[in-house]
C-alpha positions in Angstrom: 97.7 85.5 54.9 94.0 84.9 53.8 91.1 86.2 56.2 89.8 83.7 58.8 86.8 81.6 57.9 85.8 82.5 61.6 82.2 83.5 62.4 81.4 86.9 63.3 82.3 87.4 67.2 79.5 88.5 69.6 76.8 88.4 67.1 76.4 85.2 64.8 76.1 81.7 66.3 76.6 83.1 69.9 73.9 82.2 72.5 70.9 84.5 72.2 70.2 86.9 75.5 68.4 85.2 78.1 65.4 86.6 79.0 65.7 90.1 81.3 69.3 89.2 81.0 69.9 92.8 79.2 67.8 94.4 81.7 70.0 93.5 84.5 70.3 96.8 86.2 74.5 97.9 86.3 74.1 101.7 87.9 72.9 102.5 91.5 69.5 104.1 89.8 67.9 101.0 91.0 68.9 101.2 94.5 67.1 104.5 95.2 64.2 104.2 98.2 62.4 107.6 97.9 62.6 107.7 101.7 61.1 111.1 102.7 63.8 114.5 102.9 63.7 117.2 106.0 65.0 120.8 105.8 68.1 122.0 107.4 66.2 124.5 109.6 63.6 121.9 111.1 64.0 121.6 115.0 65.7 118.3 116.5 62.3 118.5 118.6 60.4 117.9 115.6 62.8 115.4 114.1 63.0 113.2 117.2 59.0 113.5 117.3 59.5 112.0 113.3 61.7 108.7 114.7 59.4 108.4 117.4 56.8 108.1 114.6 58.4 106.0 112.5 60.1 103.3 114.5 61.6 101.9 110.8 63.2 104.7 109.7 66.8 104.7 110.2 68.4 107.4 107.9 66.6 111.0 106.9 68.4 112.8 104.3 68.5 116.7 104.8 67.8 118.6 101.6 67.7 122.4 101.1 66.1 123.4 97.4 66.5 119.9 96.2 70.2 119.8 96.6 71.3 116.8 99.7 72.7 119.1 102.0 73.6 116.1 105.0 72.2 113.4 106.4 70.8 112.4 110.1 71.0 108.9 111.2 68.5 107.4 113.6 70.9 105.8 116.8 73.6 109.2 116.4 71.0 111.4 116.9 69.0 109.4 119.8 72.4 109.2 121.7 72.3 113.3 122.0 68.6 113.8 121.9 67.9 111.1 124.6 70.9 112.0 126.4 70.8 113.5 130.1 69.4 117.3 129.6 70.2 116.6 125.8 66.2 117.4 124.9 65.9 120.3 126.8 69.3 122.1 125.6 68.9 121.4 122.1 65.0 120.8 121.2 64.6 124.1 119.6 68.1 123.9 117.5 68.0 123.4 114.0 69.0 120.0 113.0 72.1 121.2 110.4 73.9 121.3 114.1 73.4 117.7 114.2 73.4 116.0 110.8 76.4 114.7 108.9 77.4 117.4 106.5 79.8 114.9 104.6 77.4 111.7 103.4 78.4 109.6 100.5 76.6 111.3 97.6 76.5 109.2 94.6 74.7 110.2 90.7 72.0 107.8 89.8 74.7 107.3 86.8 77.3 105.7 88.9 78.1 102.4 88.0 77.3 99.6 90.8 81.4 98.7 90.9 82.5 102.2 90.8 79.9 102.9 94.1 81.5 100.0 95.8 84.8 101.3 95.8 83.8 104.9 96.3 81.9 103.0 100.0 85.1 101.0 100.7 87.5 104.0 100.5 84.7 105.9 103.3 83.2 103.5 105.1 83.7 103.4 109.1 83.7 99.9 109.6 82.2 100.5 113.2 79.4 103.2 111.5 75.7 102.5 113.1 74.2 103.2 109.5 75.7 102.5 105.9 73.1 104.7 103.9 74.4 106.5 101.4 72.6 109.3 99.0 71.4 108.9 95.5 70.4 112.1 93.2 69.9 112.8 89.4 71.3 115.6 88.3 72.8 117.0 91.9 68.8 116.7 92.7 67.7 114.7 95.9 66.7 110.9 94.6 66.6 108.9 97.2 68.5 106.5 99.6 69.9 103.4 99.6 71.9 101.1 101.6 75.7 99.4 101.4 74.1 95.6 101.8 71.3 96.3 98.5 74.8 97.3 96.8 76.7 94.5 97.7 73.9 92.6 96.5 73.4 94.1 93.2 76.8 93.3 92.4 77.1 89.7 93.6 74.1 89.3 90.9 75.7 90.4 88.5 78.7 88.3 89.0 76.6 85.5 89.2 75.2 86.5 85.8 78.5 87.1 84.5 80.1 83.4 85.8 76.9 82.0 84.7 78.4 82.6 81.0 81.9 82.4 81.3 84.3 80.5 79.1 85.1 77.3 81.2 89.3 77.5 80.0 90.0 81.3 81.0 86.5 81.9 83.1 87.2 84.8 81.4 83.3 86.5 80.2 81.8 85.2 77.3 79.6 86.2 74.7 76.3 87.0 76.3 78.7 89.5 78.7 80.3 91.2 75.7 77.2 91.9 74.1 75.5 93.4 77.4 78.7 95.3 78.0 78.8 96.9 74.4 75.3 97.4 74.1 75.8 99.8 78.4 78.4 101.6 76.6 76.6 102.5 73.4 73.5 103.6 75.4 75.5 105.7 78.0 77.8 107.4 74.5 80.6 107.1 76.7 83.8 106.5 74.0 85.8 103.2 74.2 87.4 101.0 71.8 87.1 97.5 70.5 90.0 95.0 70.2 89.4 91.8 68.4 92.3 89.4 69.5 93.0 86.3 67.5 96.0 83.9 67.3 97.7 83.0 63.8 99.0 79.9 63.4 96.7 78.1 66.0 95.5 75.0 64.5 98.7 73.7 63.4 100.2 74.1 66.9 97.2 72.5 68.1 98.3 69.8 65.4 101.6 69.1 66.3 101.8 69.9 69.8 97.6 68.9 71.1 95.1 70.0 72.5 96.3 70.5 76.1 99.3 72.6 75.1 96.7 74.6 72.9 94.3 75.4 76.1 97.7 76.1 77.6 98.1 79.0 74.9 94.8 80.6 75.1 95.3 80.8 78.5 98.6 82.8 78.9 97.0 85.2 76.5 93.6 85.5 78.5 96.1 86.3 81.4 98.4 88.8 79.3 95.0 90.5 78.4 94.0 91.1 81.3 97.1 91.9 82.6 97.2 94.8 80.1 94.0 95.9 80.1 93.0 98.6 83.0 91.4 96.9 85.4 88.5 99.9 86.6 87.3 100.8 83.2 88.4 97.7 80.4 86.5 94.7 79.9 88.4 91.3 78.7 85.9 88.7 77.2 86.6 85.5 75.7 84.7 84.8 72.6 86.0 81.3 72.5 88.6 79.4 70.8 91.4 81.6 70.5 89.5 84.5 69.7 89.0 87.5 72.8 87.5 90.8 72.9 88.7 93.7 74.7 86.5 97.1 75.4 88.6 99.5 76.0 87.5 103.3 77.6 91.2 104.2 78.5 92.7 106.8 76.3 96.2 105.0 76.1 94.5 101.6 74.3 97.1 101.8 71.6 99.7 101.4 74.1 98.0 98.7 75.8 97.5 96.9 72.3 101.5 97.8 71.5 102.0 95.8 75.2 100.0 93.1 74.2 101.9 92.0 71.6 105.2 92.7 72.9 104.1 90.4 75.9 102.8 87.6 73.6 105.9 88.1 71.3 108.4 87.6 74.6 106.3 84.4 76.4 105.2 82.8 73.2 109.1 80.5 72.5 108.4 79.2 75.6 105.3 76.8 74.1 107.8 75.2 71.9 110.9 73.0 71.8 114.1 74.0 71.6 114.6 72.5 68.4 111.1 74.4 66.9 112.5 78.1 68.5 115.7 77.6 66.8 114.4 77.0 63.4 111.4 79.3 63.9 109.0 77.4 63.4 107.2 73.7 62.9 106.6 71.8 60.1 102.8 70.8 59.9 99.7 70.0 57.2 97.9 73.0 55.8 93.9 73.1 55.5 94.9 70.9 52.4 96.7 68.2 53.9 99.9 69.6 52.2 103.3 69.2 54.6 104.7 73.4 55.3 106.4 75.2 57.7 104.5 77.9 59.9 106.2 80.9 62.1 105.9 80.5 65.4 102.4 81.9 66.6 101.9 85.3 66.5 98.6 87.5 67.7 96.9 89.5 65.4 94.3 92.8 66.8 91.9 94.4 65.1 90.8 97.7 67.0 87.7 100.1 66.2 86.3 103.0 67.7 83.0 102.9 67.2 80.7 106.2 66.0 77.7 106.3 68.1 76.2 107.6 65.5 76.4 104.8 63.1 76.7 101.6 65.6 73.4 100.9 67.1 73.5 98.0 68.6 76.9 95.3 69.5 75.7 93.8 65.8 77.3 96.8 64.4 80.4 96.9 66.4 80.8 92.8 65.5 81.3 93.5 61.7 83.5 96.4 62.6 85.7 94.5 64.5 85.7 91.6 62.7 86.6 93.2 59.9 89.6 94.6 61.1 90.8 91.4 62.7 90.5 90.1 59.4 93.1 93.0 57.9 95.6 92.1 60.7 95.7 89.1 60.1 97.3 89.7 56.5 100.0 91.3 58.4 103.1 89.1 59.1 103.8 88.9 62.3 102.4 90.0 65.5 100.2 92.9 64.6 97.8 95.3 65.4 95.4 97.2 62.6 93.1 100.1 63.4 90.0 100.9 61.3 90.3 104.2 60.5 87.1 104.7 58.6 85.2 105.8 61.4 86.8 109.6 60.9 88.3 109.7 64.6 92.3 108.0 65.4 95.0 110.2 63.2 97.5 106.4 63.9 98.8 104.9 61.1 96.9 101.9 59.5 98.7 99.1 60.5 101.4 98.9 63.8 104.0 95.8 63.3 105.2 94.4 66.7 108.1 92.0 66.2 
């Protein structure tokens, strides 16, 4: 099979990044108040005489040599230190008595989805506060709050939807790019799988444009399906083309699943006469009458060198390229670039 006339995904003739769009912020770094820090050995005296003083503050981190040691929240502490006798019994105590010793602590690092579902798993639903502590490096940062998360990440969905592909909704290219460009900044590892049907416009040909959609749609599912929902990212190019970013050790596996997925649903898009003969008889690029295989899937995978890939550009031509050499496999099949020095896998895996 000859290489695709495709155009290079993510990078030629995709829309060009709104403006700020790659500045959208994606870690809780930007959610950090630098609300002011006590020491564990100040007096509840003096920390009531601070609320008093400040009628808007609500949370005061506690913070011993610049590590978050606990945190003191505005209405728990009022209920002991306005509490009958409360002020005279435990005025001169230090405050460590009295602050929560176990806050949410999160790295400036953390991602805005990954801080979510750290909050879910230890939030009190019935809690008087929802502050949470930020720091860089273990170091004290700042505050923030559950609802400046929540929306953080309902921009960012908006963002993403904004750009989907209208068939999957899957993201599109303006996502991809952002997504490639995080991980490439951050030199966390992950892999890129370029995802493209063989065969496609000759089904399209015989069996239209709705069955087609159909298609790209079961395989938008079985990618995601696949893929590892905390940590992979499936886009949708467009077409029949898909990208997925994988940071899970295991992605040849996922790829090997892929296919074997595809392979098993993919009859099912045909008549019984085309699956018995294996095939359909349509016109080539040249208007000449042969048979195609039943549609296959071809994947290209990478794994980029920080190194050398500067930008998602980079990655594109990588990935494009090994697309291209699967696609000279028969079959469904998956080839991994090895020329980046760092997968000891075969060249080419053949899923039939």
């Amino acid at each position: 099979m000859q290489p695709s006339t495709d155009p290079i995904p993510i990078d030629v003739d995709s829309p060009p990044l709104p403006s700020g769009a790659s500045q959208l912020p994606t870690t809780i770094a930007c959610l950090a108040r630098p609300v002011p820090s006590i020491t564990p050995d100040l007096t509840v005296d003096a920390v009531g005489a601070l609320f008093r003083r400040m009628r808007r503050l609500h949370d005061l981190p506690v913070v011993q040599s610049g590590i978050p040691v606990g945190l003191v929240r505005r209405m728990d502490f009022m209920d002991i230190y306005l509490s009958q006798y409360g002020r005279d019994l435990y005025s001169r105590k230090p405050i460590a008595l009295f602050m929560d010793s176990r806050p949410t602590i999160l790295e400036d690092s953390t991602l805005l989805e990954d801080a979510s579902r750290v909050i879910t798993a230890r939030a009190d639903r019935h809690a008087s506060s929802q502050a949470f502590i930020i720091t860089q490096e273990r170091r004290y940062l700042g505050l923030a709050w559950t609802m400046d998360l929540l929306e953080k990440i309902t921009d960012l969905r908006v963002h993403c939807a904004r750009y989907a592909n209208p068939l999957t909704l899957l993201p599109g290219n303006v996502p991809i790019q952002e997504h490639i460009e995080r991980l490439l900044q951050s030199q966390r590892p992950f892999a890129v799988a370029y995802c493209d049907l063989d065969h496609f416009k000759p089904y399209n040909d015989v069996y239209g444009y709705k069955r087609g959609d159909q298609v790209i749609q079961r395989l938008g599912r079985i990618l995601v399906e696949c893929a590892a929902p905390e940590v992979d990212f499936v886009g949708h190019i467009g077409g029949d083309d898909f990208i997925v970013v994988f940071e899970n050790a295991d992605w040849p596996e996922r790829c090997a699943r892929i296919l074997a997925v595809f392979a098993q649903d993919v009859p099912r898009f045909y008549s019984e006469q085309d699956r018995a003969q294996g095939g359909i008889m349509a016109q080539d690029r040249s208007a000449r009458s042969q048979f195609f295989p039943l549609l296959s899937l071809s994947i290209g995978a990478v794994v980029p060198d920080h190194a050398r890939c500067r930008s998602h550009h980079d990655i594109a031509t990588l990935a494009t390229d090994a697309k291209h050499q699967a696609k000279q496999i028969a079959g469904n099949s998956l080839f991994v670039d090895r020329r980046q020095g760092i997968l000891n896998l075969p060249p080419a895996i053949a899923a039939t």
